[in-house]
C-alpha positions in Angstrom: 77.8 89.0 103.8 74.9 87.0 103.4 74.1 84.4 101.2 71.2 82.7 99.5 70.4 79.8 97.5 66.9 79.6 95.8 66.3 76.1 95.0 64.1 75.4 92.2 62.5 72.0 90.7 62.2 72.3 86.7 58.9 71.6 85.6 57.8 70.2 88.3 54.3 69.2 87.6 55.6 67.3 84.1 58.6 66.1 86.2 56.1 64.4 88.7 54.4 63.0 86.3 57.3 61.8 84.2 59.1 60.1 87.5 56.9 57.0 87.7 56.2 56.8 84.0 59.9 56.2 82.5 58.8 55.2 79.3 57.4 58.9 78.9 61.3 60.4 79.6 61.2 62.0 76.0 57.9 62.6 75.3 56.3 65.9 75.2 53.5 65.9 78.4 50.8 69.0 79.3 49.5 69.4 82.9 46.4 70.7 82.9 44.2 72.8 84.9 40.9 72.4 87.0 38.2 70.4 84.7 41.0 69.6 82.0 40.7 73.2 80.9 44.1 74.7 80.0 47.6 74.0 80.0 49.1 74.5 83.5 52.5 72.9 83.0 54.6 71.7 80.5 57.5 69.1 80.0 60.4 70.9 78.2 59.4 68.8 74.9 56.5 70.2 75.0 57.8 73.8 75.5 59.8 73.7 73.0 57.2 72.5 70.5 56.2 75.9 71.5 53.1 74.7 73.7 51.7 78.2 75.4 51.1 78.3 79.0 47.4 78.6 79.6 46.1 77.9 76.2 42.3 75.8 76.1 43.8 72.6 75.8 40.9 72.3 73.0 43.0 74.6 70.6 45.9 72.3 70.6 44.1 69.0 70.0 45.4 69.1 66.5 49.2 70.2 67.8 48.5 67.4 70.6 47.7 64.5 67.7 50.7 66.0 65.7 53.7 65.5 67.6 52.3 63.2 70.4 51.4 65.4 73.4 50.5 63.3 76.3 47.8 65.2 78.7 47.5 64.4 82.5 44.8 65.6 85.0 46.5 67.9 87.7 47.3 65.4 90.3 47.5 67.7 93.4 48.3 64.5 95.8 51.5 63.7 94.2 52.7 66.8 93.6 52.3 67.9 97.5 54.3 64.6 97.9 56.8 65.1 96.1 56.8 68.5 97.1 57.4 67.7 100.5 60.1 64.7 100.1 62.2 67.6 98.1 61.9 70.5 101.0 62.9 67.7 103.9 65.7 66.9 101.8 66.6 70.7 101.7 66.1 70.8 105.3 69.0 68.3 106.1 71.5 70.1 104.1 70.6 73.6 104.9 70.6 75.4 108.2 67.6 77.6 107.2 65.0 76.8 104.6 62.2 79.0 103.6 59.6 77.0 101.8 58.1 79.5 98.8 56.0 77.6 96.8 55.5 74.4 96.1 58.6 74.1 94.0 61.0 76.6 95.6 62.5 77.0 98.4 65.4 79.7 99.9 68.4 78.8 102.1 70.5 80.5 104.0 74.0 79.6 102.6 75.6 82.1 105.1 79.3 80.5 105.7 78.9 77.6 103.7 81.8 78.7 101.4 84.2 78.9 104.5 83.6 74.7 104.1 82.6 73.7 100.6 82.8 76.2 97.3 79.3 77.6 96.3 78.9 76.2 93.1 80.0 72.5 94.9 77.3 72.8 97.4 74.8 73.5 94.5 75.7 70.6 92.8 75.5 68.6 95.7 72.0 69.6 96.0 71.0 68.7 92.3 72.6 64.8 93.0 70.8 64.9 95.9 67.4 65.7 95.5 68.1 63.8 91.8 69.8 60.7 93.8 67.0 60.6 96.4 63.7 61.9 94.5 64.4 61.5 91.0 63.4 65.6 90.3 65.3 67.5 88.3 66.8 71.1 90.3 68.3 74.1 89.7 70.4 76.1 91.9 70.7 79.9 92.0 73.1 81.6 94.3 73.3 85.4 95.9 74.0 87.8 98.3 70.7 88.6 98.0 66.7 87.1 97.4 66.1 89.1 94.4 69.5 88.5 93.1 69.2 84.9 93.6 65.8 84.2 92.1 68.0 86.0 88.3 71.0 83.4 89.4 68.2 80.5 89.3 67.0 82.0 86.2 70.5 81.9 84.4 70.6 78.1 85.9 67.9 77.3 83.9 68.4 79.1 80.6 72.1 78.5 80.0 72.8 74.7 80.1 76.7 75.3 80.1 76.4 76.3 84.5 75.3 73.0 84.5 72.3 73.8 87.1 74.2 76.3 89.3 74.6 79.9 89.0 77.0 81.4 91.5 76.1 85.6 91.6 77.9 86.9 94.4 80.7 88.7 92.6 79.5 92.0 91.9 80.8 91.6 88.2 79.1 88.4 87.1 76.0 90.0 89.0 76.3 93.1 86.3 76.5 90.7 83.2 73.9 89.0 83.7 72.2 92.1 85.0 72.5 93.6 81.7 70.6 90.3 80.0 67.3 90.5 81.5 64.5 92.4 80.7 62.8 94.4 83.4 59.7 92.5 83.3 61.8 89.5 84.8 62.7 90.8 88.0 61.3 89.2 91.3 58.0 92.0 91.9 58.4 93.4 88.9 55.7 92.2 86.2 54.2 93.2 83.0 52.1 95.5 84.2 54.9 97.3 86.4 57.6 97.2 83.6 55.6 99.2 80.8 55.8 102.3 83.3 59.2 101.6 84.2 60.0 100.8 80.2 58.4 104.5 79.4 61.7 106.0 82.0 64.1 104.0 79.9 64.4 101.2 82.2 64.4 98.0 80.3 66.8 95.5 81.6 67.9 94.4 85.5 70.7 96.9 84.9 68.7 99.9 84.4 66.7 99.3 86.8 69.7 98.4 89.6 71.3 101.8 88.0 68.3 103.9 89.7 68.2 105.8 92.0 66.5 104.3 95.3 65.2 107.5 96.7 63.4 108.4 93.3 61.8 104.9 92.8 60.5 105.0 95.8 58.8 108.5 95.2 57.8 107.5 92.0 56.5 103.5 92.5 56.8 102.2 96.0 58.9 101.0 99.0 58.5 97.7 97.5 60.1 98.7 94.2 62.9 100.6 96.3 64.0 97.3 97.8 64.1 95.8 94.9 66.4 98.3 93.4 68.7 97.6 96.7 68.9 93.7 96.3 69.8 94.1 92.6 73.2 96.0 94.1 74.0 93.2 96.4 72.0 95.1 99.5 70.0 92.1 101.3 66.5 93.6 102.4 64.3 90.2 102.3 64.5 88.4 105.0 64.3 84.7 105.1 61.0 83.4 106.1 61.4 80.1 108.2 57.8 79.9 109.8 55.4 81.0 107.0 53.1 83.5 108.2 49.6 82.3 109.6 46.7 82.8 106.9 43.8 85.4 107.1 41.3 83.2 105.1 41.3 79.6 103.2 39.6 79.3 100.6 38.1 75.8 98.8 36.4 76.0 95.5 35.8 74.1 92.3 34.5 74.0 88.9 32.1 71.7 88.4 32.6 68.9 85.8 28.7 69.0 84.8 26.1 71.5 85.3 24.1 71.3 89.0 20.6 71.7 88.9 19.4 70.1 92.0 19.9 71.7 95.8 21.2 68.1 96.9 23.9 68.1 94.6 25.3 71.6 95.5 24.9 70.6 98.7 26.9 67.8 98.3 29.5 69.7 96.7 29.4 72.5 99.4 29.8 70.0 102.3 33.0 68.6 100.5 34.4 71.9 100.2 33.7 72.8 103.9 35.4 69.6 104.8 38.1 70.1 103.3 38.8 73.9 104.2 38.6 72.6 107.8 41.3 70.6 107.2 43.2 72.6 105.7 42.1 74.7 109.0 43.5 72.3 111.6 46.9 71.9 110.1 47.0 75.5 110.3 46.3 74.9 113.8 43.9 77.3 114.0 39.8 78.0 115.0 37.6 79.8 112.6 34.6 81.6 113.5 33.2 82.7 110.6 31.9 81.2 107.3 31.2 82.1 103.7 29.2 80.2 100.3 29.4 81.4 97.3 27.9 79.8 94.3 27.4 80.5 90.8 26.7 79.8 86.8 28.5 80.3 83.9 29.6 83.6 82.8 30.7 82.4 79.8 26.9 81.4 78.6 25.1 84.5 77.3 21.7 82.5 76.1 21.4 81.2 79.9 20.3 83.0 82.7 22.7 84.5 85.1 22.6 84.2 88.9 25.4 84.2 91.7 25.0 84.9 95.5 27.4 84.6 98.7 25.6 84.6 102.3 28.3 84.5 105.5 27.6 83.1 109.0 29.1 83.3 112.4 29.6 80.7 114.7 29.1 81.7 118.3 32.6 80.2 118.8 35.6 79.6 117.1 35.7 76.3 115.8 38.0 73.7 113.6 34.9 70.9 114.0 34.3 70.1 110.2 30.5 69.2 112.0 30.2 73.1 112.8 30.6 74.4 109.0 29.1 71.7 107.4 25.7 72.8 109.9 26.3 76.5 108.4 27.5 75.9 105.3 23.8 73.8 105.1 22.0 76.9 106.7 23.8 79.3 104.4 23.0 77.2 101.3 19.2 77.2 101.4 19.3 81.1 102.2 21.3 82.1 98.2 19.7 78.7 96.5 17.5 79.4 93.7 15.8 77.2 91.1 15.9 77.4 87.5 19.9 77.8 87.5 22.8 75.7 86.3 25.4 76.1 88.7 28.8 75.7 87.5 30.7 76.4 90.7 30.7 76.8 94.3 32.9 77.1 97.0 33.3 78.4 100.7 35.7 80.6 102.5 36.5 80.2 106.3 37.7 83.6 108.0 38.1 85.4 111.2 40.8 83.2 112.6 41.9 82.6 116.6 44.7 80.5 118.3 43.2 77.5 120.0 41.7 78.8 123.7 42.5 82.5 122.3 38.7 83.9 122.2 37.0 85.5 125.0 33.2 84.8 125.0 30.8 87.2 126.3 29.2 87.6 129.4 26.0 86.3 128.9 26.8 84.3 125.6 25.5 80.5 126.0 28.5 78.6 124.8 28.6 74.9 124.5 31.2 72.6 122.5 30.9 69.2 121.4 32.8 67.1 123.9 35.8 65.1 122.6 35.4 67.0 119.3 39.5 67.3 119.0 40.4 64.0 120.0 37.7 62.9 117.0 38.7 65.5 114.6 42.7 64.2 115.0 41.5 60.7 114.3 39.3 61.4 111.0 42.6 63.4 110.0 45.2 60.6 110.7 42.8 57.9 109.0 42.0 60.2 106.0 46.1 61.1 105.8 47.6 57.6 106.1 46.3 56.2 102.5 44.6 53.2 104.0 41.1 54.3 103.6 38.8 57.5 103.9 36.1 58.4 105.9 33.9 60.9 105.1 30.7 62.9 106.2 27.4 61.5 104.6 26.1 65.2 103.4 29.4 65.1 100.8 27.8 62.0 99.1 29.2 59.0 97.3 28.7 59.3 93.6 29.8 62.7 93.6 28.1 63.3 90.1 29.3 67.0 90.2 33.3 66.3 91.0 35.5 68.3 88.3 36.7 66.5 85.4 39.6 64.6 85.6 40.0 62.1 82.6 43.5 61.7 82.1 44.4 61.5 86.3 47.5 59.6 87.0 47.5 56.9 89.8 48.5 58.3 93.4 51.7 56.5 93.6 52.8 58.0 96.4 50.0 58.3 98.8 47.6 55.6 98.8 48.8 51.7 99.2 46.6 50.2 96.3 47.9 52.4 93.8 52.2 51.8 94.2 53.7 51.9 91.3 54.6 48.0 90.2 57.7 47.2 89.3 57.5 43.3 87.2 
């Protein structure tokens, strides 16, 4: 029988921002989103203050002043860190490790228990990553994905497992089974569980008590395997090597309107510098490139105006000097006067393995020379967190960056900024 562990890091944003900031171990922190907008994370003071996820952080200013909420600035830096120190350690102590998001990750437990109990090996994993990191884990265990993501989800609620919830008995899978609604199953959703609500099925159970053949006449293949894994029936395979993206996408809010072409353009080169390296450690060539930019929707007495032009390169490419040449060209043809902008982004798509595309014929190909060997250095200097060197066309003063007024210090990834210990 298979086994599975979903590992899972408890508020992880909070937690990241908690670790270097101990005199902050009880008090109640936000996260919030792009701009400062909304509440993207919360510490478990906070949650229990009964701080909503996604709420306009300027609708709790008063609850914020009332019991003492701390704000941060998304710090995506230290969170991809972190992030990455937690799945290594995961990787030592588990043959196979599927990384699913930023803050959980599956492993194959397949075995273990000949070796080490279940519930042992989870707790070995909370010291661990505890010991080593300083983040805070749960541990969720199961024949199968589905059943393990409800086994993390018991880990969390009830403190009395202590972190670790060991489903593979069939009966413990039932109890608990019978304690969650619907709505809380891996795939299942809001918007899924009202129609599977008006057939009676309202918890796990009901829905594991289905019949397979009907759900999937009536929903979906998808919902059919779902059904399986709730009765112990693995279906979802473990995904070691993530699959290769279709598209990346780089966009941002701007922290002030943009009125002049030279500041979008700024702010349009940034983005197409970072999507292409986002590109490269793909490992991949793009060939095609979209803008898009845009005002407010939210601002009825001003006037409205969004556009998107796409270009093609006559070669794949992962040269940053490439799209930031069409991003330019693509830029002038949607720009328009009399607008203020309030986002912008770009998209890179079409995507080829490196010496995978076959020009034509007659096409007139040409590549800058020793444009790998420069993109790898720009990439190791930029990565190392000893300096930064940039393109001109994304500017210096960056007047149109997204607001970020309560952005904790990188203390992971950039030498002036180590946390001090006196």
């Amino acid at each position: 029988m298979p086994v599975f562990a979903l590992v899972d890091c408890n508020n992880f944003y909070a937690s990241c921002e908690k670790l270097f900031r101990p005199d902050l171990k009880d008090t109640p922190i936000v996260v919030l989103s792009n701009n400062d907008g909304c509440v993207v994370a919360r510490s478990r003071e906070a949650k229990l203050l009964g701080i909503k996820m996604g709420v306009p952080v300027f609708q709790i200013k008063a609850e914020m002043q009332r019991h003492g909420i701390l704000a941060f600035s998304s710090n995506y830096a230290l969170y991809a860190d972190l992030s990455s120190r937690v799945m290594r350690t995961l990787e030592e102590m588990a043959p196979r490790v599927e990384v699913y998001s930023i803050d959980e990750a599956f492993l194959d437990l397949t075995g273990i228990e000949s070796a080490i109990s279940l519930v042992e090996f989870g707790q070995q994993v909370r010291e661990r990553i505890g010991h080593w990191i300083g983040i805070t884990v749960c541990v969720g265990i199961a024949p199968t994905k589905t059943l393990a993501k409800l086994a993390n989800h018991a880990a969390k609620k009830y403190l009395a497992t202590q972190g670790v919830v060991d489903l593979t008995n069939p009966d413990r899978q039932r109890r608990l089974l019978a304690l969650v609604p619907v709505d809380d199953v891996w795939g299942v959703g809001r918007r899924l569980s009202k129609r599977l609500n008006a057939l009676g099925i309202t918890t796990a159970l009901d829905l594991a008590n289905a019949s397979p053949r009907a759900i999937r006449d009536q929903f979906s293949v998808v919902l059919e395997r779902t059904v399986r894994e709730l009765n112990g029936e693995s279906c979802i395979e473990l995904e070691e090597i993530p699959p290769t993206k279709k598209q990346i996408v780089c966009s941002r809010s701007f922290g002030a309107k943009v009125t002049h072409f030279e500041l979008l353009r700024e702010a349009v080169c940034e983005y197409a510098t970072r999507a292409t390296e986002k590109l490269r450690k793909e490992q991949q060539q793009a060939k095609v490139l979209t803008v898009f930019i845009r005002t407010s929707p939210f601002k009825d007495n001003e006037p409205q105006y969004s556009n998107s032009a796409s270009g093609e390169l006559l070669i794949p490419s992962c040269d940053t000097r490439d799209f930031i040449e069409l991003a330019n060209h693509l830029l002038k043809r949607i720009w328009k006067d009399g607008f203020r902008y309030t986002k912008a982004g770009v998209m890179l798509s079409d995507f080829y393995d490196p010496g995978m595309f076959q020009p034509g014929l007659f096409d007139e190909v040409s590549t800058r020379s020793n444009s790998q060997q420069l993109m790898s250095v720009l990439d190791t200097i930029n990565q190392s967190g000893a300096g930064k060197v940039f393109f001109a066309g994304q500017g210096t003063k960056k007047d149109w960056s997204m607001k970020r007024e309560h952005l904790s210090p990188a203390y992971t990834t950039r030498w002036d900024q180590l946390p001090r210990v006196k």
